[in-house]
N, C-alpha and C positions, 0 to 999 in steps of 0.2 A: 582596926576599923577605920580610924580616920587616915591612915594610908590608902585602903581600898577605894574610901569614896574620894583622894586627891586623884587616884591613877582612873577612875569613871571620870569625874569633872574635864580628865586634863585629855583622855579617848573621847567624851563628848564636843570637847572644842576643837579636835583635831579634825573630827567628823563633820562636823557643821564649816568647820574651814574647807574642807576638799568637796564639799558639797555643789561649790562655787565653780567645781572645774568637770569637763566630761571629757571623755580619752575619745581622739579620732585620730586617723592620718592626715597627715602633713607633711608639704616639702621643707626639706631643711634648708634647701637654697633659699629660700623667699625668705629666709630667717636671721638677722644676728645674732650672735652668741653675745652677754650682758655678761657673764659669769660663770663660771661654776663652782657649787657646793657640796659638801658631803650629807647626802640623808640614809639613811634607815630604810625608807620604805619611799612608793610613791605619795603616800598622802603624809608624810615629811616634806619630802621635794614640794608638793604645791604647799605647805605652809611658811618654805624659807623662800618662796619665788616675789616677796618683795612686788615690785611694777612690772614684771615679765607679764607677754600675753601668753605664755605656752611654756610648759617646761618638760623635758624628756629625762626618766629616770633610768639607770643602768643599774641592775639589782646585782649585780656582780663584780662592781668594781664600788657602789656606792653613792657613785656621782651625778648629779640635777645639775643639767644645762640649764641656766635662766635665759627663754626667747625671747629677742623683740621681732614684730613683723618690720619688714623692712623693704616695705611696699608701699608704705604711708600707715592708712588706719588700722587698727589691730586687725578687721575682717578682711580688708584687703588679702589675706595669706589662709585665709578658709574657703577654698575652691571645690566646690559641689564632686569633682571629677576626683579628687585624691583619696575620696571615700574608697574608689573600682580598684586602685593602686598597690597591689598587694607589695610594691618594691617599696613604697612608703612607713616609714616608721611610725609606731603609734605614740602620740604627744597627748599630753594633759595641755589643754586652751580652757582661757577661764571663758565661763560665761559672761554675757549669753552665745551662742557657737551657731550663727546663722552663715549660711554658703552661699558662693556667688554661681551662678548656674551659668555657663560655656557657652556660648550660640557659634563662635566662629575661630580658630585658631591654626597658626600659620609655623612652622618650627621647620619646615626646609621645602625644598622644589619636590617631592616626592607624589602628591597629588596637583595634578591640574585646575584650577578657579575657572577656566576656559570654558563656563558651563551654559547650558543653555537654559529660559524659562522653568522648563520642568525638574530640572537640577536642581534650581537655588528656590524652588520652590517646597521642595520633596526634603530635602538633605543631603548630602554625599560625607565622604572622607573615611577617615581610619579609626574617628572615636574621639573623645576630648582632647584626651594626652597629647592629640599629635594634629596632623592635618584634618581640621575640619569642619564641615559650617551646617548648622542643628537643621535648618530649614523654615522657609519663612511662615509656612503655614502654623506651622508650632510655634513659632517666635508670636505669632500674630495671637494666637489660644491663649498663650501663658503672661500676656502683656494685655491681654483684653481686659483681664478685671485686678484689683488691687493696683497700687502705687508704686511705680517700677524703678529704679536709678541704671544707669549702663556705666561700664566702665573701658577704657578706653587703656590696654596696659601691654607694652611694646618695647624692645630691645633693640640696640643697634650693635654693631660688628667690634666694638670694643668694649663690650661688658656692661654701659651704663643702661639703669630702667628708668623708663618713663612711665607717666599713665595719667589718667585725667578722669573725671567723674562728670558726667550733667545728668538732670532729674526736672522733671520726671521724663519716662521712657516710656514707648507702646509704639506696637507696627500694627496699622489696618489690616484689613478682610482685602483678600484675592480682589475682589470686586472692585477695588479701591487701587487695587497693583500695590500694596502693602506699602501703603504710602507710611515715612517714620514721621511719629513725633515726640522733637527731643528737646526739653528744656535747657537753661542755661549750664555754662560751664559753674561746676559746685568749685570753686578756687581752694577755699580749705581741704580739699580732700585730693587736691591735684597740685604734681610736680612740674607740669606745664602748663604754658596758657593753651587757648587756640581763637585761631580765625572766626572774626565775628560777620563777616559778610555774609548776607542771606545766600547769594549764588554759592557760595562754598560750603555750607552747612549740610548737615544730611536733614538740617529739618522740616518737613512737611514737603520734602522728595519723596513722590513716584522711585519704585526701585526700578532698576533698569539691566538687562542681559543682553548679549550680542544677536539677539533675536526678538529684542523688548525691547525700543528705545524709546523712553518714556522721560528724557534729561533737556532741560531747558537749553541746550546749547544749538542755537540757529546752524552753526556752520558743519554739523556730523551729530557724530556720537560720545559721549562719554563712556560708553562699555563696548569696545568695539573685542574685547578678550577676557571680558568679567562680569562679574554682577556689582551693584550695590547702589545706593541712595544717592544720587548725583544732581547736583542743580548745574552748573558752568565751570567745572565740573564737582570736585568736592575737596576739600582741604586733608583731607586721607583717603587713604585707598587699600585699605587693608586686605584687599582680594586680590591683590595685582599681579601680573608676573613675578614669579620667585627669582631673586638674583641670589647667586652663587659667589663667593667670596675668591677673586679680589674686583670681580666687574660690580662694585656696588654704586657705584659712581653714575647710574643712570636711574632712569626714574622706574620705580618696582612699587615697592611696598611702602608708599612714602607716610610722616607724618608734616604737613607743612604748614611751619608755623614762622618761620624767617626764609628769608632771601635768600642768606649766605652766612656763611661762617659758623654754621653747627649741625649736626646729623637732622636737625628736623628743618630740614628744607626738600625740595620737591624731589631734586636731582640723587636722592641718597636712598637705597633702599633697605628698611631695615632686615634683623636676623630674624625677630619672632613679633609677633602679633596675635593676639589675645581680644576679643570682647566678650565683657562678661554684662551679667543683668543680677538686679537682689532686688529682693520687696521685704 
């Protein structure tokens, strides 16, 4: 008798422990490995996962990978888009398991940004995973109500990530030419700084397309082959011409935050580009 009720007590805390975790996909890239241990089962693996944000069980050899994300914060590596991903393995993430939702992203030359008004208004590309940008009108709907953060998460041609966080986030109404408004840089939640001058900011920019020039710069254009939030002109460019590896050395997809002497400067273009949005 009082074995039955140690082996309920000790299934009741095993249960109330994994209670904590809910199964989704996940890239394992975005992930360090902490460790691995031998479990039983998966709701073992979430009770030996310690400070892991995610842990993956393999029922056939035994073994609990313990994750850290390795993006910054634990949510930074729960991307809205990994849910479609059927090439994604399924991970236990503890709670709470909120995702960051895609509006724009860049991973090679394969689609054109070359768009006009009705493009970057509507949507275009291949889908989150790969080349693509949601559309402002949507961007403008889902930022309308509730309290938004953007995140700002980008690679360059030797493997290092970057990304950056400001809040709050929200794009106006057509009416308005989807004017952005973007709070300060959040510093704890960001591996770089950025550009505080108002002309370089995307915020409380008019967006602009090579048939919309709605960018404060007197002498031309700032989107004379893109779209995006430009004042004189803007301290990123995430939509820019795609360069091809080894001509990266000219200005593309830039993050510019120094002068010289590191990948985030104007002249450099990165490999992948990323903005995400969470409420």
């Amino acid at each position: 008798m009082h074995s039955l009720l140690f082996i309920c007590a000790v299934m009741a805390t095993a249960t109330a422990a994994h209670s904590g975790w809910e199964h989704h996909r996940g890239d394992l890239v975005e992930y360090r490995v902490l460790g691995v241990k031998l479990a039983i089962s998966d709701i073992h693996c979430t009770m030996v996962a310690e400070n892991a944000d995610a842990v993956r069980f393999d029922a056939a050899s035994g073994s609990c990978s313990l994750l850290a994300c390795d993006r910054g914060a634990m949510d930074a590596c729960r991307k809205c888009r990994h849910a479609s991903d059927s090439s994604l393995p399924q991970l236990w993430m503890r709670k709470p398991v909120k995702c960051w939702t895609t509006f724009q992203h860049r991973v090679d030359g394969s689609v054109s940004f070359n768009r006009n008004w009705a493009d970057y208004a509507s949507g275009f590309g291949q889908g989150e995973s790969l080349n693509y940008w949601m559309g402002l009108e949507q961007l403008h709907q889902l930022t309308a109500t509730g309290v938004w953060r953007v995140r700002w998460e980008f690679s360059d041609w030797n493997g290092t990530w970057y990304w950056a966080e400001n809040a709050p986030f929200s794009v106006g109404p057509a009416s308005d030419k989807f004017r952005c408004s973007m709070g300060p840089l959040d510093a704890s939640r960001s591996s770089v700084g950025q550009r505080t001058e108002a002309h370089f900011s995307t915020n409380n920019w008019q967006f602009s397309t090579p048939d919309s020039d709605n960018d404060d710069w007197s002498e031309g254009s700032c989107a004379p082959i893109s779209g995006w939030w430009y004042g004189q002109c803007s301290f990123m460019n995430p939509n820019a011409v795609y360069k091809e590896y080894p001509n990266i050395n000219t200005q593309g997809i830039y993050y510019y935050l120094h002068e010289s002497g590191s990948a985030l400067v104007m002249s450099y273009s990165m490999k992948t580009f990323e903005c995400l949005i969470f409420n």
